[in-house]
N, C-alpha and C positions, 0 to 999 in steps of 0.2 A: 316785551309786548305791552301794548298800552292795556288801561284798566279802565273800566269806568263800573257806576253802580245802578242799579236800577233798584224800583222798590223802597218805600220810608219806611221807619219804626213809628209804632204806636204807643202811644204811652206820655210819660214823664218829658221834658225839656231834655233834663239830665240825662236819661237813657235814649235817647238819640244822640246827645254830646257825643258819646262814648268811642273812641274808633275803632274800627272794624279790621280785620286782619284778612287777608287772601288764603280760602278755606275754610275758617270758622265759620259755624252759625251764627255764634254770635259771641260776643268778648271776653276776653279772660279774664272770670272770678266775676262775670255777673250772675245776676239771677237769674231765672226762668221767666221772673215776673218784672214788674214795676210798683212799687210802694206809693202809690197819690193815696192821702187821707186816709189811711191804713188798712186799705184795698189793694190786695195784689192783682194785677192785671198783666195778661197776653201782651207779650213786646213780641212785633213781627220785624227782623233785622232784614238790612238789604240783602238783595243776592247780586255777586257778584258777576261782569257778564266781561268778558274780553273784546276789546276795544281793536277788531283786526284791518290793516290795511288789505286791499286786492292781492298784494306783492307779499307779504308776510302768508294771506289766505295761499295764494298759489303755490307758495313753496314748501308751507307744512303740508299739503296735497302730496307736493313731489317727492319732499323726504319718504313720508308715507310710504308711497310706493316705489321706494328703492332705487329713483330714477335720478338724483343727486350724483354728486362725484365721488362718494363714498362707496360703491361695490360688495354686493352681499358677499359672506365667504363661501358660501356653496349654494344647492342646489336645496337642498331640505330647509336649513334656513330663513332661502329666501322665499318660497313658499309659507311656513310659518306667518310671515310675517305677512306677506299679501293674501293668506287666508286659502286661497283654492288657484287652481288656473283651469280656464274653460277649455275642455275636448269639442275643437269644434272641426269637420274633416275638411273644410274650406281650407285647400293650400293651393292658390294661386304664388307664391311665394314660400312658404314653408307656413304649416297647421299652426296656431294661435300660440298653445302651450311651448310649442319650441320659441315661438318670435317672441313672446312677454318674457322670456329666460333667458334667450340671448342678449334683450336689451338690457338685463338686469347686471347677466354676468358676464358677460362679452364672449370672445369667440373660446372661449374654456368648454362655451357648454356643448355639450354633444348630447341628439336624443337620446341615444342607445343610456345615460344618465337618468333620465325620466324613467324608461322603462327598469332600468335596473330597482333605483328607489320601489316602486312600485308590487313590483315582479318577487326580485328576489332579498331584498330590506327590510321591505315592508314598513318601510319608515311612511311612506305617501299611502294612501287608500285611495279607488274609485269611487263615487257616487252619483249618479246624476247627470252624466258625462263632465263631472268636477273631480279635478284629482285636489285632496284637502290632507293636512297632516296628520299622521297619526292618532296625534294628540287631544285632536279636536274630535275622535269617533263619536265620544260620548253625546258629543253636542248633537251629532245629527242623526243618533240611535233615542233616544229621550220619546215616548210616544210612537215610536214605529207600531209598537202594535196594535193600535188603534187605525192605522192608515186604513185603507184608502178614507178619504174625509166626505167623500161625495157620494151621495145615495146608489145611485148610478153604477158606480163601478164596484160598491161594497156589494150591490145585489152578483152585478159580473161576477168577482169572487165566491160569494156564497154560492152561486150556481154550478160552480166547475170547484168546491173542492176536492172530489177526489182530484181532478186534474194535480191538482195542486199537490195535493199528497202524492201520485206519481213522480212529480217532478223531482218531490224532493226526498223519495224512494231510490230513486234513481242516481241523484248526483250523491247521495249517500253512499251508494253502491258501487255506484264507476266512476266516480267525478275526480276530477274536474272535466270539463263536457262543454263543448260549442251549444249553441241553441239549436244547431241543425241536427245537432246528434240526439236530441230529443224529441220525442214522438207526440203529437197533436191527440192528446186522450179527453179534447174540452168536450163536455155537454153543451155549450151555449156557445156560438163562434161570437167572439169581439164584435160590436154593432159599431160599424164603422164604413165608410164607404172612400177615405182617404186612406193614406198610407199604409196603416198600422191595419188593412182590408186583410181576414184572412192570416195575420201574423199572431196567431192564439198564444203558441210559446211565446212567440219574445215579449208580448205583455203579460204574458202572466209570468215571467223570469223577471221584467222590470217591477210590476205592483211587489213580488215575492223579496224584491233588493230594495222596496220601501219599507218592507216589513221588519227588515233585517233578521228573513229566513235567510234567502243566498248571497251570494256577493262575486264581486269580478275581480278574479284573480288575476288574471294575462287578458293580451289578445297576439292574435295571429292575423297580422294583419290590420283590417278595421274591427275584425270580430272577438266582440268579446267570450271570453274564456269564464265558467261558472261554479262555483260550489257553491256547499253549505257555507253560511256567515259562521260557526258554532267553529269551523278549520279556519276560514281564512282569518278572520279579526283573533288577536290576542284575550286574554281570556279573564286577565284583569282590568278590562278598559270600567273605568269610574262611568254610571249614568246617572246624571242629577234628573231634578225632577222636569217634566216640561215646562214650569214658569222659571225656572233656577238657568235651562237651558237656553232659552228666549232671549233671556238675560246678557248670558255671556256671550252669545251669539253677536249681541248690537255693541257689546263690550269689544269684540273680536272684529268686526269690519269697521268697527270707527277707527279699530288700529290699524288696520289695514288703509283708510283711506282718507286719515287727519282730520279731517272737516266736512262735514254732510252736515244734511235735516233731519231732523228728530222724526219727521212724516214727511213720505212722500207718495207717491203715485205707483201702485203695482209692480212690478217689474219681473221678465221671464228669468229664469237662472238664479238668480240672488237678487235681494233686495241690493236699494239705495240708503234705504232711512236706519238710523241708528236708536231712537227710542231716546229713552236719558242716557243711554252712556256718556262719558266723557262731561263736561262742565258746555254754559251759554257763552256764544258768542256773536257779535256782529260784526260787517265787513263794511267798512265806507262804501257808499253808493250801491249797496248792495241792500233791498226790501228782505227784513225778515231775521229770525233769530236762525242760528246755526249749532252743534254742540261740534265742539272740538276736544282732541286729544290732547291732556295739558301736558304728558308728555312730550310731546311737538312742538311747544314753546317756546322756541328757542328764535335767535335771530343768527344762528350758524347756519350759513348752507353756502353749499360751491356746488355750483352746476357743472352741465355737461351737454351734449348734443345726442337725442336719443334717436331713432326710428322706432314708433309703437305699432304693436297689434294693430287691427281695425277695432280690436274686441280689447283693448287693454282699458283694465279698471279707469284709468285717470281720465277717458275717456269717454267711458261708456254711459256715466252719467251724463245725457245732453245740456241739460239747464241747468246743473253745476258747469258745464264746461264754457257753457255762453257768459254764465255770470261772473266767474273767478277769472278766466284765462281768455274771454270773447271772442271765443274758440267753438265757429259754426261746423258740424260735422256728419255725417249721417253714411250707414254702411249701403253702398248701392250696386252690388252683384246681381242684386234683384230686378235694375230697372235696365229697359233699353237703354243700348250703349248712348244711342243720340239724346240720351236725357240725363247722361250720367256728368257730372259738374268736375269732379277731380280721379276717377279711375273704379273700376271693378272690383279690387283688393288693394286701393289708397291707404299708403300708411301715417297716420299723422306725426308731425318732424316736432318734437321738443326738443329747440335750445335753450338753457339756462333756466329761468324761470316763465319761457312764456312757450305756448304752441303757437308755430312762427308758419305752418303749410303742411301740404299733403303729399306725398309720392306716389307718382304713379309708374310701377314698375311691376313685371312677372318673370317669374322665373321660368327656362325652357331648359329641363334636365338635358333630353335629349341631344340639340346642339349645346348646353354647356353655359349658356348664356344667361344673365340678367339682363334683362331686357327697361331699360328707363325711356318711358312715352312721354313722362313730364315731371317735372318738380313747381308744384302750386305755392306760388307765395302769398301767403296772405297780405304781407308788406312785401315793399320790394327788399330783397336781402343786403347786408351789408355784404362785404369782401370777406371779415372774418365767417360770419353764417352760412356762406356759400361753400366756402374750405370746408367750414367743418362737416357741413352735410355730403358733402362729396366724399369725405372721410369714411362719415359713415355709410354710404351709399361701396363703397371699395370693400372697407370691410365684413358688409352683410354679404356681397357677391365671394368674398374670400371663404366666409367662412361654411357657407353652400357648395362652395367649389365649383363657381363659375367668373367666368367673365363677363365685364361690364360692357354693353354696347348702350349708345345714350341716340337716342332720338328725337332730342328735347331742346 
């Protein structure tokens, strides 16, 4: 990977001479200072910033996320490494969690894997409807007790705690426990006139699993299953402090996701931005500085032909994906069909190192079928790109246990 420097030293001729090493602050065996007139002075040395092409930017992306021709070994793993994967119940095709794992691990993976991890391992934890690894607990128990953050919902809390302490009387006693099987004992009903209208337990179960009083141990179903966090979580889990945790957090998704912004713009579910993790970088024709994983440095990569999530990381950021891969994409279950550009549950097609189009296909358990309405090229496809998404188009119908009918 190319290099370049930004930034001059101050000081002496001599101590800007000096060269500089990839990683140092600054050179081996000098001083802190600078000797003019026998004055020591502040030397402020370059910093070093990575010199990335588009194609180099794109592919440390893809390593990243597991999406190369390299194949994680398992299911825990490969999580580790991607950090979390989204529960989201949208399965026009099969739910998010299973499509970001199949395309990871190929048709090995089977859900009844997920839930085992989860359920009886305990190697995976829920959060948030983010299933995240074990290992990472610490990271996102750090400050729970101070949650809720907002005036608002801490007064909601403080007005129903006995509720609160029912609740967790209760799963004490009999749990682990549905939300149904616990009994509405709030003082103050949730102020609310959208969904969560009237749903007293299940938010005060969700604020109580920000707290890391309970936690979701199973579901039955889409329903989640509850106890105390004090049974389900292990009992050594390390918790650093909340700045120590912040930390490793931006440390933990820049590994997850190669190359990002140090800032970016809000985001629901997980951030985008990574803080200073990872070292600067810039991308030809691309505005703006980047921090990348110098881990990922590398100019190894062998691709492959993916089908993604709608909701898959390498995606999800939009203006990462326009800038690095010029890759327009947007999820539109939401919009009328006559307004919808590539499909209701469109999955985006990664060949090799670029995203090359969209599918649009559903699955219909009942008659047995994968149903394909279109295949969106962003270019037109070569002969090889067309095989191979056909391949993969065979395979995802194989591995759902259906057959392909194409009306495209």
């Amino acid at each position: 990977m190319g290099l370049r420097t930004q930034g001059s030293t101050q000081g002496c001729e001599s101590a800007a001479a000096l060269s500089l090493v990839k990683g140092q602050s600054r050179p081996p065996g000098s001083a802190r200072g600078c000797a003019c007139a026998g004055l020591l002075q502040p030397v402020a040395y370059p910093v070093y910033v990575h010199q990335l092409t588009k194609v180099q930017a794109r592919r440390i992306a893809i390593r990243a996320q597991l999406l190369d021709a390299a194949r994680p070994p398992g299911l825990v793993p490969m999580v580790e490494q991607l950090t979390f994967l989204q529960l989201d119940p949208t399965a026009a095709i099969a739910p998010s969690a299973d499509l970001v794992s199949w395309s990871r691990l190929g048709s090995s993976y089977q859900p009844p894997h997920l839930t085992h991890a989860l359920e009886h391992d305990r190697t995976l934890f829920e959060l948030n409807a983010l299933v995240r690894p074990m290992g990472d607990l610490g990271l996102y128990l750090a400050g729970a007790s101070d949650w809720p953050p907002y005036t608002k919902h801490r007064s909601w809390l403080d007005d129903n705690n006995s509720f609160r302490l029912d609740i967790l009387k209760l799963l004490e006693d009999s749990g682990p426990l549905s939300s149904r099987d616990i009994p509405d004992t709030c003082v103050v009903p949730w102020p609310s006139t959208g969904w969560t209208k009237s749903r007293n337990v299940t938010q005060m179960l969700e604020f109580l699993m920000m707290r890391a009083e309970v936690a979701i141990v199973g579901r039955q179903g889409r329903e989640r299953i509850w106890d105390l966090a004090e049974r389900a979580y292990p009992a050594n889990i390390e918790i650093p402090t909340v700045e120590e945790a912040g930390r490793r957090r931006d440390e933990r998704r820049l590994t997850s996701l190669g190359i990002a912004r140090a800032r970016a713009r809000a985001m629901p579910v997980e951030p985008i931005s990574v803080g200073e993790a990872g070292e600067p970088a810039v991308v030809d024709g691309v505005k703006g500085e980047w921090r990348v994983d110098p881990a990922r440095l590398t100019d190894d990569f062998t691709g492959r032909t993916a089908l993604l999530s709608p909701f898959d990381r390498l995606i999800h950021d939009r203006t990462r994906a326009l800038e690095l891969f010029d890759f327009e994409f947007g999820i539109e279950m939401y919009k009328p069909a006559a307004q919808r550009r590539w499909g209701y549950f469109a999955l985006p097609i990664l060949h090799h190192d670029q995203l090359v189009g969209k599918l649009d296909a559903a699955a219909d358990r009942k008659s047995g079928l994968l149903t394909v309405a279109a295949v969106h090229q962003d270019q037109p496809f070569s002969k090889t790109v067309t095989a191979s998404v056909d391949h993969e188009i065979a395979d995802l119908a194989g591995w759902l246990g259906l057959d392909v009918v194409r009306s495209d």
